[in-house]
PASEBA-1860 file (N, C-alpha, C; in nm, 3 decimals):
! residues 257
1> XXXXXXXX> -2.616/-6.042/-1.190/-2.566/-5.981/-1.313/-2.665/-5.875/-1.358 ~ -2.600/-5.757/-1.390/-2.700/-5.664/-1.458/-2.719/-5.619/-1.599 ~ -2.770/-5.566/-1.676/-2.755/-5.537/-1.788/-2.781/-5.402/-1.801 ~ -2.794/-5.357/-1.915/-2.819/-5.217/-1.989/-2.643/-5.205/-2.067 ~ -2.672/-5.022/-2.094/-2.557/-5.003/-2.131/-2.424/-4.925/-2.065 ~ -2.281/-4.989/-2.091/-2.205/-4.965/-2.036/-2.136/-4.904/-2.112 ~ -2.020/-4.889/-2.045/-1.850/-4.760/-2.117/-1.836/-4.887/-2.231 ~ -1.838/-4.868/-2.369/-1.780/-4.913/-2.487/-1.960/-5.018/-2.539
9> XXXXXXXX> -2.022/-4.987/-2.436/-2.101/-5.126/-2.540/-2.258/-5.063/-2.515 ~ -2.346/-5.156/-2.437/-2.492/-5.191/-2.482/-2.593/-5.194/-2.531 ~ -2.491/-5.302/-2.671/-2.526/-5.311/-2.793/-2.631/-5.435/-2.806 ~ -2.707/-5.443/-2.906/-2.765/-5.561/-2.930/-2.798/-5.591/-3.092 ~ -2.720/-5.594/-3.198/-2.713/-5.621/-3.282/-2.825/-5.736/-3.369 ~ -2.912/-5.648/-3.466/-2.987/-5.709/-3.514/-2.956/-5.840/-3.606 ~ -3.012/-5.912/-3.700/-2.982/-5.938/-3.771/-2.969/-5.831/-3.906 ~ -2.834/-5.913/-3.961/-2.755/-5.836/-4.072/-2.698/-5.687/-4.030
17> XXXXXXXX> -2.666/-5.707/-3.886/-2.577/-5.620/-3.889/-2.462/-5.674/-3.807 ~ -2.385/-5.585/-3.816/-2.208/-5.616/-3.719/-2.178/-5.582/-3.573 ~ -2.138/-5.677/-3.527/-2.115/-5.618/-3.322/-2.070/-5.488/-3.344 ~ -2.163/-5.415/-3.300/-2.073/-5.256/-3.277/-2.136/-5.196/-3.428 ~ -2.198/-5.247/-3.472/-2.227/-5.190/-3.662/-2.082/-5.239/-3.740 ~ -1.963/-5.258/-3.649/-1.858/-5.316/-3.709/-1.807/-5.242/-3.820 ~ -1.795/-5.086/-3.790/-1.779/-4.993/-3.920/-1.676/-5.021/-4.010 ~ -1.546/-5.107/-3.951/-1.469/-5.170/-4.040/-1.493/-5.303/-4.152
25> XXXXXXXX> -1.599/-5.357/-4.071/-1.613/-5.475/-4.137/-1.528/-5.585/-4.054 ~ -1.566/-5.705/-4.112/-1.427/-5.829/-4.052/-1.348/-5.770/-4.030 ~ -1.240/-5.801/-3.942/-1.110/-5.799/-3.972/-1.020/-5.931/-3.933 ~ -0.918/-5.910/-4.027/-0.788/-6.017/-3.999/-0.689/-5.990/-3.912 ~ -0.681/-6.077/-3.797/-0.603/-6.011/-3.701/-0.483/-6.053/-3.748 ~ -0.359/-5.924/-3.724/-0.223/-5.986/-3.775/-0.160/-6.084/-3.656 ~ -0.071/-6.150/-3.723/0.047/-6.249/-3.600/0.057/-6.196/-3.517 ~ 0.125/-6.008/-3.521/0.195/-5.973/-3.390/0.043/-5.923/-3.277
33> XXXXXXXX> 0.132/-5.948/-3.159/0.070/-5.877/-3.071/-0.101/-5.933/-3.055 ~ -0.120/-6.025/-3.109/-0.275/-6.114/-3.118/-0.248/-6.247/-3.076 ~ -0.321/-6.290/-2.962/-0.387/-6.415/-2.893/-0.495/-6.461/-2.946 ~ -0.547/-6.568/-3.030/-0.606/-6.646/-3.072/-0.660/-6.769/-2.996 ~ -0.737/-6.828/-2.963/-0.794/-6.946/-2.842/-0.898/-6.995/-2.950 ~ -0.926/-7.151/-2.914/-0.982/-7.228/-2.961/-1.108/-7.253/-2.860 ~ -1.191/-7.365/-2.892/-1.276/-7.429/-2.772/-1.201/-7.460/-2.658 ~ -1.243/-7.401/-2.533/-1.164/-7.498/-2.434/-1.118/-7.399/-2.313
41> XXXXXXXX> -0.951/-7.341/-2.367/-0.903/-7.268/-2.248/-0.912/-7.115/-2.298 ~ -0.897/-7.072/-2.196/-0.901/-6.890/-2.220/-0.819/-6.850/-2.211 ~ -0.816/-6.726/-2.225/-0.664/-6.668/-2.278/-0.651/-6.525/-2.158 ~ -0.614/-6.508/-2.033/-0.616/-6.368/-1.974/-0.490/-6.269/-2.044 ~ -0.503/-6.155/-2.006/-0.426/-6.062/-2.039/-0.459/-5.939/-1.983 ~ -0.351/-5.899/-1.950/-0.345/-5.722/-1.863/-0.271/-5.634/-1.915 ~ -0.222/-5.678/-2.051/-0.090/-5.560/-2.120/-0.008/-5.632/-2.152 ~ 0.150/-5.617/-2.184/0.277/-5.620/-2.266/0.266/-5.649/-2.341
49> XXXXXXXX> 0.295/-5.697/-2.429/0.342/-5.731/-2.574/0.175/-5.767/-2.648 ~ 0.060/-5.809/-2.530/-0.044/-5.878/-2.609/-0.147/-5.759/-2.613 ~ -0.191/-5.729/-2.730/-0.296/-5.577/-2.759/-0.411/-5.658/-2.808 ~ -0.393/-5.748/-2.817/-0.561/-5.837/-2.890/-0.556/-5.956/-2.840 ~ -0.652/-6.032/-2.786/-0.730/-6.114/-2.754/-0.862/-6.181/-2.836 ~ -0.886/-6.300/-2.935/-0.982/-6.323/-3.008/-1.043/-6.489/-3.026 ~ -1.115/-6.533/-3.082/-1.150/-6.638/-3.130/-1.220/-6.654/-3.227 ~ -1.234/-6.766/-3.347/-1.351/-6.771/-3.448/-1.421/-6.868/-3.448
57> XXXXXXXX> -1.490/-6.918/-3.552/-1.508/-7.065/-3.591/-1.615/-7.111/-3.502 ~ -1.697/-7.042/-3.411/-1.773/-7.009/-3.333/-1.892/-7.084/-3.416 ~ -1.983/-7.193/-3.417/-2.137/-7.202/-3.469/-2.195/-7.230/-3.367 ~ -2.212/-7.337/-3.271/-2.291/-7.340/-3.161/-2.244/-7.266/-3.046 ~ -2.071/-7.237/-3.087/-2.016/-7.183/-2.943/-2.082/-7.100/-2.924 ~ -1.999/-7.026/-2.780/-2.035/-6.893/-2.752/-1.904/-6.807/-2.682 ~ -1.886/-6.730/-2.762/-1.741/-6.618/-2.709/-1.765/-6.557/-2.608 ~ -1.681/-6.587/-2.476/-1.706/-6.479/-2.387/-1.563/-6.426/-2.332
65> XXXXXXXX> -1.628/-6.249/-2.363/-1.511/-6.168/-2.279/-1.536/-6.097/-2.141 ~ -1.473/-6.126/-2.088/-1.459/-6.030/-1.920/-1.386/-5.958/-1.914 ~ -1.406/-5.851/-1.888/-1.323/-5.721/-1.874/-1.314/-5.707/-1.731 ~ -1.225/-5.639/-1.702/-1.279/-5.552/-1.525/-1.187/-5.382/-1.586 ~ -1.267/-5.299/-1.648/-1.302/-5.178/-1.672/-1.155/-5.073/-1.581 ~ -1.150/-5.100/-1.436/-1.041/-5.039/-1.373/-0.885/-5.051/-1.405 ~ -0.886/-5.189/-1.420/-0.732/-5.198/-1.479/-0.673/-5.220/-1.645 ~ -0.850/-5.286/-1.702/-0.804/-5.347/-1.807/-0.785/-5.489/-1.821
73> XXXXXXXX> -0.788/-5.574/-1.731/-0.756/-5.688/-1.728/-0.861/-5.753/-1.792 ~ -0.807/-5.849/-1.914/-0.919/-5.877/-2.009/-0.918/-6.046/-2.028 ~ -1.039/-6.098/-2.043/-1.016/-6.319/-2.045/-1.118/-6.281/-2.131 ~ -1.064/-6.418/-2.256/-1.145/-6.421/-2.361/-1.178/-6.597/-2.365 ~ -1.268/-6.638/-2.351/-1.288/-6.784/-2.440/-1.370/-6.826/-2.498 ~ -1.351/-6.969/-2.538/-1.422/-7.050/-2.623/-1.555/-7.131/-2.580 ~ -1.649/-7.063/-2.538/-1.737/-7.190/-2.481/-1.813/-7.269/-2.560 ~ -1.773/-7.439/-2.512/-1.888/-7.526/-2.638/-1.976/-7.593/-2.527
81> XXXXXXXX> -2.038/-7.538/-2.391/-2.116/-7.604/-2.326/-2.077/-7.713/-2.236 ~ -1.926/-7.810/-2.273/-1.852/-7.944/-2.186/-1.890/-7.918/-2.068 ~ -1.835/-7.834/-1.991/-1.882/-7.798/-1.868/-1.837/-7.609/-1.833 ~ -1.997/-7.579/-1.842/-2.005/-7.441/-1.837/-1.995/-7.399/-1.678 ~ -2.063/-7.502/-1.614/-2.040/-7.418/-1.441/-1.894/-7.439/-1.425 ~ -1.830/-7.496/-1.438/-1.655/-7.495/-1.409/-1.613/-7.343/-1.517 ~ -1.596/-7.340/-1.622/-1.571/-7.257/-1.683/-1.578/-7.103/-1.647 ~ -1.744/-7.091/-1.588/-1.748/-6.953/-1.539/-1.683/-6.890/-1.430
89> XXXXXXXX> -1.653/-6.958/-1.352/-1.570/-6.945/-1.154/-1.467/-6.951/-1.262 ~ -1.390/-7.005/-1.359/-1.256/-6.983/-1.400/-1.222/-6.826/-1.447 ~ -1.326/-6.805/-1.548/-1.288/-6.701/-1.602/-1.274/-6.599/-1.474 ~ -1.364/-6.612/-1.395/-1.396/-6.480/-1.307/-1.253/-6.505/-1.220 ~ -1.210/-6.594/-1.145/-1.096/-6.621/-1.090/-0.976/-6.543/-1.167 ~ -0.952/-6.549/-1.296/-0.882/-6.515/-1.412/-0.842/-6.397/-1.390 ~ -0.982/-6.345/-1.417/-0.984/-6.187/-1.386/-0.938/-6.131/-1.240 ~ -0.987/-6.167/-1.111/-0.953/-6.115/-0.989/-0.807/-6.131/-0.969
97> XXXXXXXX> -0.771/-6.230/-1.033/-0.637/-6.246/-0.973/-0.510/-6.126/-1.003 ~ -0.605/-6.075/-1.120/-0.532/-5.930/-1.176/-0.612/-5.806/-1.113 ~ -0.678/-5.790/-1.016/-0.783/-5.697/-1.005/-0.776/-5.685/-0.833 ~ -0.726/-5.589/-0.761/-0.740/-5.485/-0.666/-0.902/-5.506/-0.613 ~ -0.950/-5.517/-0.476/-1.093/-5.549/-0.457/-1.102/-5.369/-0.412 ~ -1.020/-5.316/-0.391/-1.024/-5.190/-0.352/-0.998/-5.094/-0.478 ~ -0.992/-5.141/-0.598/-0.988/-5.059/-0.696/-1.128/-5.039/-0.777 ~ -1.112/-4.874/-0.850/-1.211/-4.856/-0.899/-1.255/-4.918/-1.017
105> XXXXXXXX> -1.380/-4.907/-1.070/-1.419/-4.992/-1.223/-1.500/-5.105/-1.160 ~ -1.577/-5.209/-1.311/-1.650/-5.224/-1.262/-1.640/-5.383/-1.385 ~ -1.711/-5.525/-1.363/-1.675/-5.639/-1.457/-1.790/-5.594/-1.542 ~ -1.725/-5.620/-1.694/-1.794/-5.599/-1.725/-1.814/-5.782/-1.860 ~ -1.920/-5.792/-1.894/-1.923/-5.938/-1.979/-1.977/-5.861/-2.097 ~ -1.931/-5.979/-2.251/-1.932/-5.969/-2.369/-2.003/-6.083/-2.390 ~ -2.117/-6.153/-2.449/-2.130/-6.313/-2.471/-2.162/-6.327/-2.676 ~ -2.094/-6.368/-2.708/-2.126/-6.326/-2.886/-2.117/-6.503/-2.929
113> XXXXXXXX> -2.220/-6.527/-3.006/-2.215/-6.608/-3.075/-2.307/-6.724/-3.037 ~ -2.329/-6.859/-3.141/-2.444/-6.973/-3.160/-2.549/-6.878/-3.284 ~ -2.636/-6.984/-3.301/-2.765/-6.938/-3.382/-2.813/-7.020/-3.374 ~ -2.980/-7.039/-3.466/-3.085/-7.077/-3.393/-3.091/-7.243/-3.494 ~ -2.979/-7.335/-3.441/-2.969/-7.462/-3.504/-3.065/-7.544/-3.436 ~ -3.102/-7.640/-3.509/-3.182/-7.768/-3.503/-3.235/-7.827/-3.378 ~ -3.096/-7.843/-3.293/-3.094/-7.928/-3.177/-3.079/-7.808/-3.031 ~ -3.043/-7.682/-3.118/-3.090/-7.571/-3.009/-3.011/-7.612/-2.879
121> XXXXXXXX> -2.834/-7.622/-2.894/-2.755/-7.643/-2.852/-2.684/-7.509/-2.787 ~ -2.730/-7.362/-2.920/-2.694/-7.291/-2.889/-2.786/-7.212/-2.765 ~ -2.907/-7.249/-2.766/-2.990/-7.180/-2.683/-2.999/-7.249/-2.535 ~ -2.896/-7.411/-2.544/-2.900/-7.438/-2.393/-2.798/-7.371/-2.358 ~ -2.708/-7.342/-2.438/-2.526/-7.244/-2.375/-2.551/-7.108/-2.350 ~ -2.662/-7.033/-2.428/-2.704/-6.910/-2.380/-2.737/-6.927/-2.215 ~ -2.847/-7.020/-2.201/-2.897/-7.012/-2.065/-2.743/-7.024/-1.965 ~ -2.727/-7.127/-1.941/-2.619/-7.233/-1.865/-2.547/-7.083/-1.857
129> XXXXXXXX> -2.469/-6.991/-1.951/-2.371/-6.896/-1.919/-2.463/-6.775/-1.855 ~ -2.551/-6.742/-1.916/-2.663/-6.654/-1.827/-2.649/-6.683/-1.709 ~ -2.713/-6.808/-1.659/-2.739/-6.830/-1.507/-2.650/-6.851/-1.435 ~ -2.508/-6.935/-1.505/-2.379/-6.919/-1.415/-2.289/-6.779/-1.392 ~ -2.313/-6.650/-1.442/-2.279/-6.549/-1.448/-2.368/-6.498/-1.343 ~ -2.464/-6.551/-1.324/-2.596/-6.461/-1.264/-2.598/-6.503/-1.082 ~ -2.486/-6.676/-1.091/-2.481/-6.720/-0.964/-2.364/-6.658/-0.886 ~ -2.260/-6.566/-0.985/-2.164/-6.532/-0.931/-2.166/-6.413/-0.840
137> XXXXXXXX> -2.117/-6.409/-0.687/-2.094/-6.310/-0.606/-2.068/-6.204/-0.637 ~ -1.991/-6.142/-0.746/-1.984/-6.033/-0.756/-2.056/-5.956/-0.875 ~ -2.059/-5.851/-0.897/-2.186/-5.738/-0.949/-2.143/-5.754/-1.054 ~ -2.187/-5.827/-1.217/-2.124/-5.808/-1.331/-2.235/-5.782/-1.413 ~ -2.149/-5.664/-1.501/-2.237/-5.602/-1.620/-2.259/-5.676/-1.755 ~ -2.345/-5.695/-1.776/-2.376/-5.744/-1.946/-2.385/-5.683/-2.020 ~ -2.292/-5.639/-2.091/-2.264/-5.467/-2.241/-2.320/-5.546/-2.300 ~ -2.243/-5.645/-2.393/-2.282/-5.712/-2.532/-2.347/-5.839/-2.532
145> XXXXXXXX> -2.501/-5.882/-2.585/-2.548/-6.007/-2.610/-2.587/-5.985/-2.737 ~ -2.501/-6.059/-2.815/-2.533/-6.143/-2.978/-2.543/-6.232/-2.992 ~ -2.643/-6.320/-2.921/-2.638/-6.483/-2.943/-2.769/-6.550/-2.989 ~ -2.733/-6.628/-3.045/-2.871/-6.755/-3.044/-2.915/-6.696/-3.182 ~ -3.079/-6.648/-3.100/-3.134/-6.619/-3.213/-3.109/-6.442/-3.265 ~ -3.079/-6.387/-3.165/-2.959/-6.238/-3.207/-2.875/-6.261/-3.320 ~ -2.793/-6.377/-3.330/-2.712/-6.414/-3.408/-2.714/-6.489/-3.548 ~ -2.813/-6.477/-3.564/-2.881/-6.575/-3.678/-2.894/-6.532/-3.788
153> XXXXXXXX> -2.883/-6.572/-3.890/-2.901/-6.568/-4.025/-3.010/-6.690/-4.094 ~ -3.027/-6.660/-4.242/-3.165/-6.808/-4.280/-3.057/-6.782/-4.438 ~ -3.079/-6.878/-4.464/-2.988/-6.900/-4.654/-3.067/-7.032/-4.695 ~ -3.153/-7.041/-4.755/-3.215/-7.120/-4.839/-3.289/-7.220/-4.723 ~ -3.358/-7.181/-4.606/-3.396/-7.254/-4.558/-3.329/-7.283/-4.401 ~ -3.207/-7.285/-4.414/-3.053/-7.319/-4.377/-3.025/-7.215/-4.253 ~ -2.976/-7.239/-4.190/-2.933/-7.103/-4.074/-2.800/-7.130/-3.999 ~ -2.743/-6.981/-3.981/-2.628/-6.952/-3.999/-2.587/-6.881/-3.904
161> XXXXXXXX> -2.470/-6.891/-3.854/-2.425/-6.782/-3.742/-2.408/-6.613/-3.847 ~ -2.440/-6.500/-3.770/-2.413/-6.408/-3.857/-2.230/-6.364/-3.850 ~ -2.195/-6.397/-3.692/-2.046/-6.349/-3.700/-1.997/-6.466/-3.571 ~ -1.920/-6.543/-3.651/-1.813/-6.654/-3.641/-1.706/-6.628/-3.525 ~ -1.622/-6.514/-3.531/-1.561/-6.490/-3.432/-1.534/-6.311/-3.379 ~ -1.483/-6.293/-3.296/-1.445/-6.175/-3.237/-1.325/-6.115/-3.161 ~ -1.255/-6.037/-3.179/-1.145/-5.976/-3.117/-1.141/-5.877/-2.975 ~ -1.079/-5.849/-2.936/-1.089/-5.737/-2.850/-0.934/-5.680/-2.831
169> XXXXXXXX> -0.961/-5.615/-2.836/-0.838/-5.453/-2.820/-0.803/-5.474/-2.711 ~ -0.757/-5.509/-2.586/-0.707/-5.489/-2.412/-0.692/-5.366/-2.395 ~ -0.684/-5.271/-2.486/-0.562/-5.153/-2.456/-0.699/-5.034/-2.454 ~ -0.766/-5.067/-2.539/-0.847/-5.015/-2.585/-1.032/-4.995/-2.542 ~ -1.041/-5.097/-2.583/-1.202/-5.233/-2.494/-1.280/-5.213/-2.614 ~ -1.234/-5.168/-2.756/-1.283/-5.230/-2.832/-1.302/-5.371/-2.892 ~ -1.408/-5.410/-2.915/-1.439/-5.531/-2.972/-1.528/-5.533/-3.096 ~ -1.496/-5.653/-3.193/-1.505/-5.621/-3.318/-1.519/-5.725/-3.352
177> XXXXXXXX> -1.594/-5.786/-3.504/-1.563/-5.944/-3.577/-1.459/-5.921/-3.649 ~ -1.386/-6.041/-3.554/-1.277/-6.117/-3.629/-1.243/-6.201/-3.748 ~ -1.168/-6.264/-3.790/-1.114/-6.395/-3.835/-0.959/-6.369/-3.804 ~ -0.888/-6.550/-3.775/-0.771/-6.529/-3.782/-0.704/-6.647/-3.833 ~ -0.607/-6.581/-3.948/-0.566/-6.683/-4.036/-0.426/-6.711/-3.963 ~ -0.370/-6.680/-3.843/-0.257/-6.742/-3.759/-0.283/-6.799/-3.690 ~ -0.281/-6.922/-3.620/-0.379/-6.955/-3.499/-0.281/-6.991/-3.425 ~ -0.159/-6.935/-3.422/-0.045/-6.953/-3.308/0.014/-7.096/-3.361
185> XXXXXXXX> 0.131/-7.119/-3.234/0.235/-7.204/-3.249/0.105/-7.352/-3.255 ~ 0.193/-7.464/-3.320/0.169/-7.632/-3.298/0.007/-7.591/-3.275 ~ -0.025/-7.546/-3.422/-0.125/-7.567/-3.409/-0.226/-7.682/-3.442 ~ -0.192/-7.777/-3.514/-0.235/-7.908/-3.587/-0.253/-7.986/-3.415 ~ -0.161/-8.010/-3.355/-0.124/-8.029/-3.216/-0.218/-8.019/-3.105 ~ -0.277/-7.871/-3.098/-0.337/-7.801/-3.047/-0.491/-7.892/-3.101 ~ -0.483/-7.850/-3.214/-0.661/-7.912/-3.243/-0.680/-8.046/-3.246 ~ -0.623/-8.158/-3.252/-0.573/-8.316/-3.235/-0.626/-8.331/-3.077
193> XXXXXXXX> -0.535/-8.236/-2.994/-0.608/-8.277/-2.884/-0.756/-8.246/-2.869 ~ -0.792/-8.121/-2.914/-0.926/-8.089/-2.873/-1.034/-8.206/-2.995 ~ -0.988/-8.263/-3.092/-1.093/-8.323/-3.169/-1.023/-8.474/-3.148 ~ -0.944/-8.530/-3.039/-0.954/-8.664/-2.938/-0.975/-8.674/-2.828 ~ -1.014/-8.572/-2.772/-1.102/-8.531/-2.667/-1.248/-8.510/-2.670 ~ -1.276/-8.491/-2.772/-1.437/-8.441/-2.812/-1.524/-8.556/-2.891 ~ -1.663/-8.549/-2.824/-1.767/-8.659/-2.872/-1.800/-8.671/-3.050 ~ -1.746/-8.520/-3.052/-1.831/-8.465/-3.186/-1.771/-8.399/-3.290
201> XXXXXXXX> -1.749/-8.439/-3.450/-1.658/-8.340/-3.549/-1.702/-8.227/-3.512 ~ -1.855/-8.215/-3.499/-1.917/-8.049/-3.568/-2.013/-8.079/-3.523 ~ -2.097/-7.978/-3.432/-2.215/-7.999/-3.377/-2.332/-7.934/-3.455 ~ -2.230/-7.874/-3.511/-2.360/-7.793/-3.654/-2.249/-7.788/-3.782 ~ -2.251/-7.928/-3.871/-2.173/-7.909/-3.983/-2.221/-7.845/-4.117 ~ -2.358/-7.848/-4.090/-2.441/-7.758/-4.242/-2.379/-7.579/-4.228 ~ -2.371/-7.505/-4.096/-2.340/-7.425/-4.077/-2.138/-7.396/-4.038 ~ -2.048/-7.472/-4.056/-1.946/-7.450/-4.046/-1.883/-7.332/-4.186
209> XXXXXXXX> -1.762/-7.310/-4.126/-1.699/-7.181/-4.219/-1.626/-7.307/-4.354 ~ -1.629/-7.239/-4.486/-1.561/-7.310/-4.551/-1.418/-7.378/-4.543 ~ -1.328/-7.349/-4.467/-1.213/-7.411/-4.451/-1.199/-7.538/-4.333 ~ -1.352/-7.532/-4.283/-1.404/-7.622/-4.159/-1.360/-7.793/-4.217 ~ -1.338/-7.827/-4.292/-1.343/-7.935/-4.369/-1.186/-8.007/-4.408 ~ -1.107/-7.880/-4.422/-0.960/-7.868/-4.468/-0.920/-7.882/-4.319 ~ -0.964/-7.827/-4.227/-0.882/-7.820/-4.075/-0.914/-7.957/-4.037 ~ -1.035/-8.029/-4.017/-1.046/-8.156/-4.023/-0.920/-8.264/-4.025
217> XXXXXXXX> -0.934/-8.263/-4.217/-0.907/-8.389/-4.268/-0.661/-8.332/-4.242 ~ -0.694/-8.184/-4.250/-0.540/-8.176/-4.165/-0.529/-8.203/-4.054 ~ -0.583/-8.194/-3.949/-0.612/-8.254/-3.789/-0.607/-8.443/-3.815 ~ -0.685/-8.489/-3.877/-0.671/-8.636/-3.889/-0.596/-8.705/-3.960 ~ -0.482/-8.622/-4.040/-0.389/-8.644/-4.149/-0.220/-8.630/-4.001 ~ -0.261/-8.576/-3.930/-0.200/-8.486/-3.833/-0.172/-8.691/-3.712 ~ -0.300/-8.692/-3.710/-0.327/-8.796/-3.586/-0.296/-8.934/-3.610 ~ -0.272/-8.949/-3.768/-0.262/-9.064/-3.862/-0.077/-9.077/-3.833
225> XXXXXXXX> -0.030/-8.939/-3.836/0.108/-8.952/-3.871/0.192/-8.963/-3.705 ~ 0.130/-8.929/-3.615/0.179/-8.877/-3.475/0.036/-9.015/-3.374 ~ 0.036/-9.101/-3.439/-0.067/-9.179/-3.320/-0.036/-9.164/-3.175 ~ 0.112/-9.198/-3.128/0.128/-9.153/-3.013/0.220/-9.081/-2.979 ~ 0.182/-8.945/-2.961/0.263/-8.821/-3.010/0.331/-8.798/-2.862 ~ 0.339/-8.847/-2.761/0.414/-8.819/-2.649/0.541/-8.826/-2.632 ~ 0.627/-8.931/-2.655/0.748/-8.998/-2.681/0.789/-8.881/-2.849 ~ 0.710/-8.895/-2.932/0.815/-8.808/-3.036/0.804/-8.658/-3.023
233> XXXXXXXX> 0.685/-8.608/-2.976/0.635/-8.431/-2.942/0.688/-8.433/-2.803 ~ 0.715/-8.486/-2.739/0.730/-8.413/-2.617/0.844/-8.514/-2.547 ~ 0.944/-8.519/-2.581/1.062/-8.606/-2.580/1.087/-8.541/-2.410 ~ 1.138/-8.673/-2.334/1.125/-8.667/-2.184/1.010/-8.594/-2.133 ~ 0.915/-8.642/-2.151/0.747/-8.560/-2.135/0.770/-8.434/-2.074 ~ 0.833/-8.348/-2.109/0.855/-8.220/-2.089/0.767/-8.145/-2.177 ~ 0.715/-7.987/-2.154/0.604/-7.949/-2.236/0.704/-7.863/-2.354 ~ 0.593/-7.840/-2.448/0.643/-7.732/-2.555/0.626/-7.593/-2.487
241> XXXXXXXX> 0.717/-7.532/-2.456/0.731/-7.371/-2.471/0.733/-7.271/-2.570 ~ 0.684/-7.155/-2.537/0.661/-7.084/-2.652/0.633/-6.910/-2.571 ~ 0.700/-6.811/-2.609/0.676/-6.697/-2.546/0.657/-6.570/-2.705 ~ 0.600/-6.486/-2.662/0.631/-6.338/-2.734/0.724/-6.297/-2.726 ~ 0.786/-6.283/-2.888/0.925/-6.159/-2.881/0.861/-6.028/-2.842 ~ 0.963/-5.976/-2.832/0.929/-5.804/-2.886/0.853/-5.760/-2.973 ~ 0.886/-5.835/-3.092/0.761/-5.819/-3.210/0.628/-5.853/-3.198 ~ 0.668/-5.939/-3.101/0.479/-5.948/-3.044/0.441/-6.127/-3.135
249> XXXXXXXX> 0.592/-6.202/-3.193/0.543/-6.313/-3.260/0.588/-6.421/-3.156 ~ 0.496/-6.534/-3.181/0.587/-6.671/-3.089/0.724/-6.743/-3.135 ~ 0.772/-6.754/-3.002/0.910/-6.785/-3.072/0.929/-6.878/-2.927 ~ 0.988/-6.981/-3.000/0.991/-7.162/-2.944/1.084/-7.123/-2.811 ~ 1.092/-7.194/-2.691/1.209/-7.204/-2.618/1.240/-7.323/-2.583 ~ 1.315/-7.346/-2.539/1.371/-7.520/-2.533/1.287/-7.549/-2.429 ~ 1.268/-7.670/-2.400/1.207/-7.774/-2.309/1.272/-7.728/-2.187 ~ 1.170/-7.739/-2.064/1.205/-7.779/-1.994/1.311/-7.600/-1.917
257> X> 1.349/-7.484/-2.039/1.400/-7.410/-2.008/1.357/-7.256/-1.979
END
């Protein structure tokens, strides 16, 4: 893996400032045409209907985007460390499978997010994605690192991620801090599994976003009412479907169809 600077980035953002200086500030990504991902799976994309790719809620995580520069083909995810060497061969897989070995351009990586907490959870996920990026066969660029202690803030002692989540443009290869107040279809659903799957509420709860608390006790209000949600969510264990209209919003399709 190499670094310096590339086409759209090599940035390194101090404290108290924004990925990119972030001349807009936050932004709220709208419903249409925006992919949202949690901890866990990633989200690829090469065009139609999807123009943004993002995640938030980020404190120990770490956001990573892969680009490959020639076509555009863009994977965004959530990393919380579970298992980072599986994760990295995914994303990169992600990407080739949209990507010409005979085409021009070049991979390029984004890694944003963690700060400099207690148990320094975020500074073992810095390494682990460093060195599994660094084991991979092919030549990848490092534009953007905002992490760890890059990413840090201090509030009464207290320390803080400076920016929570991030977007990216596909169309474009801008990237920017996010928030997103849609987080797609069955979403209560969505986070149930990932917080009955997981060892841990919050691996850094002094540093969570204020609504961190409300998603919770709705996630376990969620798990209270649906204990075994197979038989009533997923009637003949068939999965939930869900595609983009035209408008770029999700819209349900029947089981199974």
């Amino acid at each position: 893996m190499t670094g310096g600077a590339g086409r759209g980035g090599g940035r390194l953002p101090g404290p108290g400032r924004g990925l990119g200086d972030a001349a807009a500030g936050e932004r709220t990504a709208s419903a249409a045409a925006a992919v949202g991902c949690g901890a866990g799976p990633s989200a690829p994309a090469a065009g139609g209907s999807i123009s943004i790719l993002g995640s938030d809620d980020a404190t120990t995580c770490h956001i990573v985007v892969l680009r490959h520069t020639g076509n555009g083909a863009t994977c965004l995810t959530h990393c919380d460390g579970t298992d980072t060497k599986a994760e990295v061969p995914l994303i990169m897989s992600s990407i080739k499978s949209f990507s010409d070995h005979t085409q021009c351009g070049r991979l390029e990586v984004h890694l944003v997010g963690g700060f400099s907490d207690d148990r320094q959870l975020s500074q073992k996920l810095t390494h682990q994605l460093l060195s599994e990026f660094d084991k991979q066969d092919d030549e990848i660029h490092l534009v953007t690192l905002c992490v760890t202690e890059l990413n840090d803030r201090e509030e009464n002692e207290n320390h803080f991620p400076i920016i929570y989540g991030i977007a990216v443009n596909i169309k474009t290869a801008e990237i920017y801090r996010a928030s997103f107040h849609d987080r797609g279809p069955e979403e209560q659903l969505r986070a149930a599994r990932a917080l009955a799957g997981g060892p841990n509420l919050s691996t850094s709860p002094l540093a969570e976003p204020p609504h961190f608390v409300e998603h919770i006790r709705s996630t376990l209000m969620f798990l209270k009412k649906f204990p075994s949600p197979a038989n009533i969510l997923f009637p003949g264990n068939k999965a939930l479907l869900y595609k983009k209209n035209e408008d770029g919003l999700w819209e349900k399709i029947s089981p199974g169809s």
